[in-house]
N, CA, C and O atoms as CSV, one atom per row, in Angstrom:
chain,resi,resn,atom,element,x,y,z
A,1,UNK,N,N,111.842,100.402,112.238
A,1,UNK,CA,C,111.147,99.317,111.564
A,1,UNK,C,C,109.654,99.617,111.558
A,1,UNK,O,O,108.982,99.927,112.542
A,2,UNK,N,N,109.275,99.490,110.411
A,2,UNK,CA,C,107.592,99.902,110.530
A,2,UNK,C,C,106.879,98.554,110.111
A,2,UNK,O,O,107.572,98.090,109.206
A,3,UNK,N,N,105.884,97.775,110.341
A,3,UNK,CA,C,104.901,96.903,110.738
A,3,UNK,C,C,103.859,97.335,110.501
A,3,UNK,O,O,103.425,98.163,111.302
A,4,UNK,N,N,102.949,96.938,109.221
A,4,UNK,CA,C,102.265,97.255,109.002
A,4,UNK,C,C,100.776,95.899,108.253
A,4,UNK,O,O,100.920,95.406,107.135
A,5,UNK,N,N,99.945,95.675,108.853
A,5,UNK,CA,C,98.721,94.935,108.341
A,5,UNK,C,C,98.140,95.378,106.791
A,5,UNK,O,O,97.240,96.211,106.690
A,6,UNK,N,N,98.731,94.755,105.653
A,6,UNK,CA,C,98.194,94.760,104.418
A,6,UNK,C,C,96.989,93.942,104.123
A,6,UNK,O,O,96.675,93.005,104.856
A,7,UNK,N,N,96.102,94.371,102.753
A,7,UNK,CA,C,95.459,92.695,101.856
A,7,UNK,C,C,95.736,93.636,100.655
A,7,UNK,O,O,95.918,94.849,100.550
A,8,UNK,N,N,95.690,92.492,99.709
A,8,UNK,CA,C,95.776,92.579,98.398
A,8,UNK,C,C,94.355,93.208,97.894
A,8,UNK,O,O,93.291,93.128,98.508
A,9,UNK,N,N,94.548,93.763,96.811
A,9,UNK,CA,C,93.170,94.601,96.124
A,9,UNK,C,C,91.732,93.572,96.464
A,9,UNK,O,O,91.696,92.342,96.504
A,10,UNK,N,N,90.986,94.227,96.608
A,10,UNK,CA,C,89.863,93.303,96.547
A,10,UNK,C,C,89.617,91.504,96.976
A,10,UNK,O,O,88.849,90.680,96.478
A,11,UNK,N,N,90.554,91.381,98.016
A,11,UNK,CA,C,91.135,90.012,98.707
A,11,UNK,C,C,91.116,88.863,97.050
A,11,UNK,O,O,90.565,87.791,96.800
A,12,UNK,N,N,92.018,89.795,96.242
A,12,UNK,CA,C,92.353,88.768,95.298
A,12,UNK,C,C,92.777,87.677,95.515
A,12,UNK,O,O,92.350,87.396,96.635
A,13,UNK,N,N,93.464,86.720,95.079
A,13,UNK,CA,C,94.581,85.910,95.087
A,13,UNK,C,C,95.859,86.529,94.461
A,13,UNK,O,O,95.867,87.314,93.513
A,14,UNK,N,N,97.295,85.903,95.356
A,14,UNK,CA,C,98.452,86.944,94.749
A,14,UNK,C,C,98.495,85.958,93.483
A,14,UNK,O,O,98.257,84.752,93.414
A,15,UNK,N,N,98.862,86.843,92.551
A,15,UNK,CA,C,99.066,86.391,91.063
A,15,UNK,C,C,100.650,87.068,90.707
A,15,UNK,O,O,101.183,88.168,90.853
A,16,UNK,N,N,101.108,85.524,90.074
A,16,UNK,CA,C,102.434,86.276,89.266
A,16,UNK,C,C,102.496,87.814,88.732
A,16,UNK,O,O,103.473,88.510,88.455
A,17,UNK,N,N,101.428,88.028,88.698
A,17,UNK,CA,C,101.762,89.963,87.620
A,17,UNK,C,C,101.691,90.744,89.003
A,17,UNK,O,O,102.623,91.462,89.364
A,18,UNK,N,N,100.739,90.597,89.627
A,18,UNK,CA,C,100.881,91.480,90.831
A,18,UNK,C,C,102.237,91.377,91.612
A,18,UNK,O,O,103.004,92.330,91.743
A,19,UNK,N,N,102.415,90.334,92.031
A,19,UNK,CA,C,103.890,89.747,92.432
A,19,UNK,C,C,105.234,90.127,91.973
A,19,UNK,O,O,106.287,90.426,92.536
A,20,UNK,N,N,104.809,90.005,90.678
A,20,UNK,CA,C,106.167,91.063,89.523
A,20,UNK,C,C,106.357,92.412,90.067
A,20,UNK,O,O,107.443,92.817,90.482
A,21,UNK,N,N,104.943,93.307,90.053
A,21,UNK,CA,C,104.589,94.489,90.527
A,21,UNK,C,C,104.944,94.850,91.947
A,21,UNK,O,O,105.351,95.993,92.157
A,22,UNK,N,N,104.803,93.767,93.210
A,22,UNK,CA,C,105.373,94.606,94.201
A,22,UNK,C,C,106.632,94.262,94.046
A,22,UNK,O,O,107.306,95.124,94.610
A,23,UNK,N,N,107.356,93.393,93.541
A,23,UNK,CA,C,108.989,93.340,93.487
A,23,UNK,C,C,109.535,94.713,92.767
A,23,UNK,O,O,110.377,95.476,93.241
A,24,UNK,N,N,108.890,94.838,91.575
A,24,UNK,CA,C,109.644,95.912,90.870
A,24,UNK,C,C,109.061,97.611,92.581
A,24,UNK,O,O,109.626,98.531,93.173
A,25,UNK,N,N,108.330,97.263,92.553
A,25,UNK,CA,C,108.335,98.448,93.630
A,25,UNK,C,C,109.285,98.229,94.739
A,25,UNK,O,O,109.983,99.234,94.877
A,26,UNK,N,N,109.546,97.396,95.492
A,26,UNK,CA,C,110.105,97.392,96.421
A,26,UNK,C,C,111.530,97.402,96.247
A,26,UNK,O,O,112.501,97.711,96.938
A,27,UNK,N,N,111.347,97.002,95.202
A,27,UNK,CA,C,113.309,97.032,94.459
A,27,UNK,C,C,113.938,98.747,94.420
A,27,UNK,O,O,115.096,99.153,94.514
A,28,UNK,N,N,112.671,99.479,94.247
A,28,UNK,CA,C,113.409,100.945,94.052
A,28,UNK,C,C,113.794,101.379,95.425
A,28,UNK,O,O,114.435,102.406,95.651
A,29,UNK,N,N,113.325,100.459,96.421
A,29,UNK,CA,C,114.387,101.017,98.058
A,29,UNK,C,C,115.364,100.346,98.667
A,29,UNK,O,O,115.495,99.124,98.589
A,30,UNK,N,N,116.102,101.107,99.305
A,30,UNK,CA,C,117.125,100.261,99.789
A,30,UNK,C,C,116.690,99.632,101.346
A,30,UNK,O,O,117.499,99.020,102.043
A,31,UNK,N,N,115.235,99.904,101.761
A,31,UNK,CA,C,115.267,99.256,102.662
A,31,UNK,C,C,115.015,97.989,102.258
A,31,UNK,O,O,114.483,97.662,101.197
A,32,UNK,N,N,115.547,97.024,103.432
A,32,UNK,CA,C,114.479,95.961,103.224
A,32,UNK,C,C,113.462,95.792,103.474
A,32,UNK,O,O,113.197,96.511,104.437
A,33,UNK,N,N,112.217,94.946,103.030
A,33,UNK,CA,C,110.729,95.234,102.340
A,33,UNK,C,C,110.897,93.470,102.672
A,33,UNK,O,O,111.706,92.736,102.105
A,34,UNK,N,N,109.827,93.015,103.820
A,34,UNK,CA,C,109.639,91.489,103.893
A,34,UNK,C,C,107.795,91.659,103.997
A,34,UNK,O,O,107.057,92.643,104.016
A,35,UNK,N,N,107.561,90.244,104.045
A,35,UNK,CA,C,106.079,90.418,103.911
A,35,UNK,C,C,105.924,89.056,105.039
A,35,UNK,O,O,106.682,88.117,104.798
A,36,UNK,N,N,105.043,88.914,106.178
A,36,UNK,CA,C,105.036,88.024,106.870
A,36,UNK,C,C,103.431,87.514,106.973
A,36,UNK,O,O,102.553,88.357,106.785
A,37,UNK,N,N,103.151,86.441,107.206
A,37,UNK,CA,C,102.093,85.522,106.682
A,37,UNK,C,C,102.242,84.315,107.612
A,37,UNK,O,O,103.104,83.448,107.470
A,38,UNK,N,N,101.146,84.351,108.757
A,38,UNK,CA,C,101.262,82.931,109.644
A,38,UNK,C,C,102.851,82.730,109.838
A,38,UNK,O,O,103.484,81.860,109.240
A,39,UNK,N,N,103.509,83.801,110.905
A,39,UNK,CA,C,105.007,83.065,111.561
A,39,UNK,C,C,106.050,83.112,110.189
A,39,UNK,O,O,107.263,82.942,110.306
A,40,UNK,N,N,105.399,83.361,108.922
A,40,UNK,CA,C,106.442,82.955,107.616
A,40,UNK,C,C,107.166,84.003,107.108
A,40,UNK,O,O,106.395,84.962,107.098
A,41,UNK,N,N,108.344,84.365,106.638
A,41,UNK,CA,C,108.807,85.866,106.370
A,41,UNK,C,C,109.553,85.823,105.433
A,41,UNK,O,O,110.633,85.231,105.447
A,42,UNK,N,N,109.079,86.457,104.459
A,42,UNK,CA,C,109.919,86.443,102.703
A,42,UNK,C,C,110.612,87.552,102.325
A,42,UNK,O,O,110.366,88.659,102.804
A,43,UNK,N,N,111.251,87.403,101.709
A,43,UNK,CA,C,111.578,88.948,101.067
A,43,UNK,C,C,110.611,89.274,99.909
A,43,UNK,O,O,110.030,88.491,99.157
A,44,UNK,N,N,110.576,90.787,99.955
A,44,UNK,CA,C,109.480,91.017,99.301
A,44,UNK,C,C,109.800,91.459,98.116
A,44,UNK,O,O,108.988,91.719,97.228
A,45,UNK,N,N,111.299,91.594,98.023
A,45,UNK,CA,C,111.802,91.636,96.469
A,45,UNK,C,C,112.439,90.777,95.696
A,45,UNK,O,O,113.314,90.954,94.848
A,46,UNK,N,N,111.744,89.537,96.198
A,46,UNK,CA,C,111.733,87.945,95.121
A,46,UNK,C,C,110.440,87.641,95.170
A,46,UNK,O,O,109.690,87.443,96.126
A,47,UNK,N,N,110.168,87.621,93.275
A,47,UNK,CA,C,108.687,86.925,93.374
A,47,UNK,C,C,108.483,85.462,93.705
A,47,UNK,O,O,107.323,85.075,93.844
A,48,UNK,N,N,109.309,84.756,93.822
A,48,UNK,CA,C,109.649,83.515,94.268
A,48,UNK,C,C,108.926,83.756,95.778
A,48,UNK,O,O,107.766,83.521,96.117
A,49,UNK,N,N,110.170,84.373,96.637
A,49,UNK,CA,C,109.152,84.404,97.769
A,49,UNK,C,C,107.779,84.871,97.902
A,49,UNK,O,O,106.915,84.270,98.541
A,50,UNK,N,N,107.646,85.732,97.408
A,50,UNK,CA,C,106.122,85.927,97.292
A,50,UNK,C,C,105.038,84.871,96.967
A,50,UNK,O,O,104.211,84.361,97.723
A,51,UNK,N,N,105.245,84.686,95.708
A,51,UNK,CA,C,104.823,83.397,95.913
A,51,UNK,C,C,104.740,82.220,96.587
A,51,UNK,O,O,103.882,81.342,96.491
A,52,UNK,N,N,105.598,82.269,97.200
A,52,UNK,CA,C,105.743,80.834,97.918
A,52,UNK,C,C,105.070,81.132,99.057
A,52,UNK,O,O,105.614,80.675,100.062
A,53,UNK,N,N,104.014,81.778,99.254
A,53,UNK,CA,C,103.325,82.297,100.331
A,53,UNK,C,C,101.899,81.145,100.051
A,53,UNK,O,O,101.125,80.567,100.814
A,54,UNK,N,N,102.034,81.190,98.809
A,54,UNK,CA,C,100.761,79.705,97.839
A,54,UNK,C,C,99.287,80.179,98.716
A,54,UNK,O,O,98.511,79.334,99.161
A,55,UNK,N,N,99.073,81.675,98.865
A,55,UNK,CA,C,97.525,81.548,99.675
A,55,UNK,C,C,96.488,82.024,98.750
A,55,UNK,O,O,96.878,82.801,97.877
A,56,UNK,N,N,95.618,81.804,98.764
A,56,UNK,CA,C,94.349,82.155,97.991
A,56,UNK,C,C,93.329,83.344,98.815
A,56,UNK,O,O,92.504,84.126,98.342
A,57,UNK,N,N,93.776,83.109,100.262
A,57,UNK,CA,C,93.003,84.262,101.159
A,57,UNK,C,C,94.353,84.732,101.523
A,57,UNK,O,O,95.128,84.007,102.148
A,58,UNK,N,N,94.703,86.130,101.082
A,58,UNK,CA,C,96.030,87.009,102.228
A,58,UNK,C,C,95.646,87.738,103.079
A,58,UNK,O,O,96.540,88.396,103.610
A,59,UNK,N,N,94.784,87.875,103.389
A,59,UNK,CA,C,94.257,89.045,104.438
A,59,UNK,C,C,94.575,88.880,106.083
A,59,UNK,O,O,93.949,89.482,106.956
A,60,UNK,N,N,95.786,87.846,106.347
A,60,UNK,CA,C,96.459,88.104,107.061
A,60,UNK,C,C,98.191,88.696,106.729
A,60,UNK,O,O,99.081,88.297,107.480
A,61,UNK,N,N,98.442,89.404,105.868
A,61,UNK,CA,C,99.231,89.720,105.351
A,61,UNK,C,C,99.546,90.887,106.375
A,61,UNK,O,O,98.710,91.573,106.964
A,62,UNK,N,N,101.649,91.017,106.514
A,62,UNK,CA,C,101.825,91.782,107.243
A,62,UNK,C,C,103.332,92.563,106.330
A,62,UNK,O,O,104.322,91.862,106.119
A,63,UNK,N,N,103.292,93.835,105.940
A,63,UNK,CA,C,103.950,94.341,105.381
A,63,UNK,C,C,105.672,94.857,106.530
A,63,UNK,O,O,105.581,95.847,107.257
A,64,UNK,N,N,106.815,94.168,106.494
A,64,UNK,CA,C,107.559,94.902,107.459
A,64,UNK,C,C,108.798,95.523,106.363
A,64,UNK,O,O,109.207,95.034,105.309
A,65,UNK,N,N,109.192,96.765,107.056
A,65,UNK,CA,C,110.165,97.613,106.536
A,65,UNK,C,C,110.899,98.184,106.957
A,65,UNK,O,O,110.583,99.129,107.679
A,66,UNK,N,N,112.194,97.882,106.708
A,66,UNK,CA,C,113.328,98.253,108.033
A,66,UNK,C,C,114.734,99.073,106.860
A,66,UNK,O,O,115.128,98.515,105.836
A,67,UNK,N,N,115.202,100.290,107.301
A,67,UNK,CA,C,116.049,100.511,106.592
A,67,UNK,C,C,115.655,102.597,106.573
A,67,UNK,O,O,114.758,103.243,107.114
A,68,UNK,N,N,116.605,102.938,105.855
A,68,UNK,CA,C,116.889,104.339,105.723
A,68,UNK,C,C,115.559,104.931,105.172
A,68,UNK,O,O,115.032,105.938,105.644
A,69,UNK,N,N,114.984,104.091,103.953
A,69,UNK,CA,C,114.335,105.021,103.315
A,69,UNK,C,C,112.282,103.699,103.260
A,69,UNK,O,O,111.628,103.218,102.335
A,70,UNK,N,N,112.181,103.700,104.268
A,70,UNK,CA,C,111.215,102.903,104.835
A,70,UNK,C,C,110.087,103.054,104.971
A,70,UNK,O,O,109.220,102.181,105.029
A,71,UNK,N,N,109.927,104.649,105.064
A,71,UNK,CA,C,108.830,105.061,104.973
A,71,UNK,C,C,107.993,105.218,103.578
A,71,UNK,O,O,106.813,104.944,103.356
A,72,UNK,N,N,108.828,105.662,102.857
A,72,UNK,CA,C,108.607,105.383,101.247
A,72,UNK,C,C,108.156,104.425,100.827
A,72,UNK,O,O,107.153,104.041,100.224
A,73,UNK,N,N,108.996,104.085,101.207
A,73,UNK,CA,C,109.196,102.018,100.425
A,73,UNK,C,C,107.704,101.620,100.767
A,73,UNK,O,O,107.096,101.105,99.828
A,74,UNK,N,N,106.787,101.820,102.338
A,74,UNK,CA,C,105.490,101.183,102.541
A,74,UNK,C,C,104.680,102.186,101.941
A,74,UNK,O,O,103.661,101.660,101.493
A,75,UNK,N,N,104.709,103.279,101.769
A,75,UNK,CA,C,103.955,104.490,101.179
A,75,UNK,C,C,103.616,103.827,99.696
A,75,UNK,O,O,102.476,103.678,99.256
A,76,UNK,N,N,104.934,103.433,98.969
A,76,UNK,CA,C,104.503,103.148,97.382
A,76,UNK,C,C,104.061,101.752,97.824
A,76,UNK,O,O,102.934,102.018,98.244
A,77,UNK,N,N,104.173,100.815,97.951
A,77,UNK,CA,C,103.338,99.606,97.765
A,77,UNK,C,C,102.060,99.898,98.481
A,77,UNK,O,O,101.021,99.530,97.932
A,78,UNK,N,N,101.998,100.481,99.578
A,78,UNK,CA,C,100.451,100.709,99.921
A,78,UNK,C,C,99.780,101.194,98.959
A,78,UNK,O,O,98.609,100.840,98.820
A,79,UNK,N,N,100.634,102.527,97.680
A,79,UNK,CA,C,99.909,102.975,96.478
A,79,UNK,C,C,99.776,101.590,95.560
A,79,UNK,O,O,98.680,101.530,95.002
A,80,UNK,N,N,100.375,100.826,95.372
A,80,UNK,CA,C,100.497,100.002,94.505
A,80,UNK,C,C,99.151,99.156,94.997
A,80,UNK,O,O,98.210,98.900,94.245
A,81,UNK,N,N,99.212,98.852,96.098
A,81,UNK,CA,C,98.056,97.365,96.582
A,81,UNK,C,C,96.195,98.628,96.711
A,81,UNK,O,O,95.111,98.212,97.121
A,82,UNK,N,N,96.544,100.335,96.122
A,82,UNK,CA,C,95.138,100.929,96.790
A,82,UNK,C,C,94.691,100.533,95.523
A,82,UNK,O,O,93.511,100.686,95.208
């Protein structure tokens, strides 16, 4: 399981398109890909959950990834969020 401290580009706000964007990324692994936020833990391949995170500051954002191909899976969204 890898644990990792994210923020979004330029401490944006998450926006539906970005949100679209890490789902379609995280969808190409078979690990699972959650995102945790104050105690809260979503899956990170529903923009629903993502959203429902409703923050305007993420920069406590915590990327977790558990599964076969895991290392990848945080490699491309870390490309996705540089």
């Amino acid at each position: 399981m890898i644990r990792k401290p994210i923020s979004l580009p330029e401490n944006k706000p998450l926006t539906r398109t970005l949100a679209a964007s890490f789902v379609q990324v995280a969808n190409q692994f078979e690990a699972r890909v959650m995102i945790s936020r104050h105690q809260k833990i979503v899956n990170a391949k529903s923009t629903l959950g993502l959203l429902s995170l409703s923050a305007d500051d993420l920069n406590d954002l915590v990327l977790i990834a558990e599964g076969a191909d895991e290392e990848a899976a945080v490699a491309a969204i870390l490309e996705l969020l540089s």
